[in-house]
Every structure is written in structure tokens, then in C-alpha cells.
C-alpha positions in Angstrom: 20.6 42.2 115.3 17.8 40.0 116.6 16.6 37.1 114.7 13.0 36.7 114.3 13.2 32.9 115.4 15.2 30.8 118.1 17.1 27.7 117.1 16.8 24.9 119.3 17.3 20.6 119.2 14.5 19.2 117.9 12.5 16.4 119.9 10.2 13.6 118.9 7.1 15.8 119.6 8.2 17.5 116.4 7.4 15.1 114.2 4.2 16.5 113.0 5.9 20.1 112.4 9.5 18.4 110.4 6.5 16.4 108.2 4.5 19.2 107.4 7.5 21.7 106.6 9.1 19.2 104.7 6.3 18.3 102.6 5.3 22.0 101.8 9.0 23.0 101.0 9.0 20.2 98.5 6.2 20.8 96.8 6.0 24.3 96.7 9.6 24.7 96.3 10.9 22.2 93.6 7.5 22.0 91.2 9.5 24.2 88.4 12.3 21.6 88.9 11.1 18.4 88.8 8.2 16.2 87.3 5.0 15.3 89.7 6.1 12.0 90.2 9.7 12.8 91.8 7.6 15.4 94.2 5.6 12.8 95.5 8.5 10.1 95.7 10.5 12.4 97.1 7.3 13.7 99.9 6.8 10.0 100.6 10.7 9.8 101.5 9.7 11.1 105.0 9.1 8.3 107.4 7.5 9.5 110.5 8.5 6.0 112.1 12.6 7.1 111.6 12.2 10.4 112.7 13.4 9.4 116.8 16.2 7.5 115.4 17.3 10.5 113.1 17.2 13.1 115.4 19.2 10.5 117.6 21.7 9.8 114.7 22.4 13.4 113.5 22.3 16.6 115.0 18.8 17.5 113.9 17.5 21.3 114.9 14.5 23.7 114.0 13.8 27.1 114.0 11.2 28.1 115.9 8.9 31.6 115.5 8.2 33.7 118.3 4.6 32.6 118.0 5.8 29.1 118.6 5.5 27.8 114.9 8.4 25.6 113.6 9.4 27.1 110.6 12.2 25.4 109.5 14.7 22.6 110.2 18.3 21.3 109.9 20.0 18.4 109.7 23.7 17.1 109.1 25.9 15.0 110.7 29.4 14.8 111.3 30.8 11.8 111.2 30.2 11.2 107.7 30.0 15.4 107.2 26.7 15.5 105.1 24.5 18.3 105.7 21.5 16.1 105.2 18.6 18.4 104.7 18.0 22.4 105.2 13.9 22.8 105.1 12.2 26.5 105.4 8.6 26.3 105.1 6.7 29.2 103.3 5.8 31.0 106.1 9.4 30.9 106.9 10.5 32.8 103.6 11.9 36.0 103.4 13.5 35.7 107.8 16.8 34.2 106.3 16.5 31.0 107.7 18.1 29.2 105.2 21.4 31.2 105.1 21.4 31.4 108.9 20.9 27.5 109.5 23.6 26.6 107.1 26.1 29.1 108.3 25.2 27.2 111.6 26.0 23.5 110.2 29.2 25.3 109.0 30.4 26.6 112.5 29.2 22.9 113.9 31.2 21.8 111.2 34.7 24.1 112.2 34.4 23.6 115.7 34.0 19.8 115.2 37.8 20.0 113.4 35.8 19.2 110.0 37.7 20.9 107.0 34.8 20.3 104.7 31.3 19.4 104.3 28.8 18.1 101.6 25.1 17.9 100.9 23.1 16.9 97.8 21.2 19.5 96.6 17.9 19.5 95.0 18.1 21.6 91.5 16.0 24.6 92.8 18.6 24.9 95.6 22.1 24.8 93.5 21.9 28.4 92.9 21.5 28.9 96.8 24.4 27.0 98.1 27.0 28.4 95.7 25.8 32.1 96.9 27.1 30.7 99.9 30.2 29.6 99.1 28.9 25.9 98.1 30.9 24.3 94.8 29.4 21.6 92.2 31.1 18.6 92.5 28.6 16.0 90.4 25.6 15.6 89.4 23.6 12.2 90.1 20.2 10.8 91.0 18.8 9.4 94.3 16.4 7.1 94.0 13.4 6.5 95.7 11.1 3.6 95.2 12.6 3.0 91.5 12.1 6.9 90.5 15.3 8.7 90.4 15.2 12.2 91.9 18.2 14.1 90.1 20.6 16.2 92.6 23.8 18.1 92.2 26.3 16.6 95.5 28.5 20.3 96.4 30.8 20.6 98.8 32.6 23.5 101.0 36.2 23.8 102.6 35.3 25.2 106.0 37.7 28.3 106.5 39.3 28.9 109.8 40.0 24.8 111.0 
């Protein structure tokens, strides 16, 4: 079946695009979950400035539409195994983005010789990951700027190592 999107690396022209998607996903996404103040805290986590070192540091794609749009992004990185974030704007919803961009940090993941991974979920998400597989191993707060943005830290074993 053909996807309706193309995966590729992202570059430093995408800041503007990661930003954006980021920010909407957050605050459309997690306003049920969380107070105002942890949605802005956690929208002001994204430094612009960092973005060329992160996308150095970690493997870092997006998901691109047909029309050219960046829809949604992935990062993770193996050395420490985190799946750092997993973004799908709203205009993103509903092309299984999110299932098909963690299914690819997964393979990254197996191929690497990795027998598990992690990631800190926000609380909107939890339900999400564990459809996928993903188990609840603690919950705990990250904080930002002195405000502490609750998460639940799962993890998977990565089949077939």
C-alpha cells in the first residue's frame, strides 16, 4: 500500500516546520491533559537555536505530504535508546503517521542490535504507545523552567535482535 507521505532526514531549513508542528501538537493535543501553564512551558521547550545540533545528535526525520507540507517528525537516538519525540500535526491526523514513524524508530532500533527502547510519554499519549506494544515503567515529572510537566517513561523489548 502507498503511504500518503515520504519520510526523509530532516535539515536545518526545517526548522520553521519542526516549530510549528510541535507547538500545534502540544497545544491541541495535550489541553485535556495538562494545565495552561505546563502547555506553554512545555511550547517554550523548543529552542530554535538547538535545532542544527539536534538533528546532528540524534537521528531526527519528518514526514513530508505530497503537497510538500511537513506533517510530522521523529526523533530518537541510539546510543542512549530514547525515542525523543514523535510529533503529527493536525493536518497530519487520521494518515497513521504516528504508528508508522514509531514502527520506524523500532526497526532503526533492531537493525542497530538495540534490544529495547524508551521514551517519556506525555499523558494523552500513554494510551497510544501501549496499543503499540509500549509498557509503563514510572511515572515522573520533567521540568521545565521550575514547572514540572508530568510523563509516564515506557519502554519496549524490540523482537527479532
Amino acid at each position: 500500500m502507498d503511504r500518503p507521505f515520504t519520510i526523509r532526514i530532516a535539515k536545518p531549513s526545517d526548522v520553521d516546520d519542526v516549530h510549528r508542528i510541535h507547538t500545534t501538537a502540544i497545544r491541541e493535543g495535550t489541553a485535556e491533559a495538562y494545565e495552561p501553564e505546563v502547555v506553554e512551558v512545555w511550547v517554550d521547550a523548543f529552542n530554535p537555536e538547538n535545532f542544527p545540533k539536534n538533528i546532528e545528535r540524534m537521528e531526527f526525520y519528518v514526514a513530508e505530504l505530497p503537497d510538500g507540507r511537513i506533517a510530522a517528525f521523529l526523533a530518537f537516538d541510539l546510543a542512549t535508546t530514547e525515542i525523543d519525540s514523535v510529533y503529527v500535526a493536525p493536518w497530519g491526523h487520521g494518515l497513521g503517521l504516528g504508528s508508522f514513524l514509531l514502527g520506524f524508530a523500532e526497526e532503526k532500533g533492531r537493525l542497530a542490535g538495540l534490544d529495547r527502547m524508551w521514551l517519556d510519554s506525555s499523558l494523552n499519549a500513554v494510551g497510544f504507545y501501549a496499543k503499540h506494544g509500549w509498557t509503563e515503567v514510572q511515572r515522573h515529572a520533567r521540568v521545565r523552567k521550575g514547572v514540572k510537566i508530568p510523563v509516564v517513561k515506557m519502554e519496549k523489548t524490540l523482537e527479532g535482535c
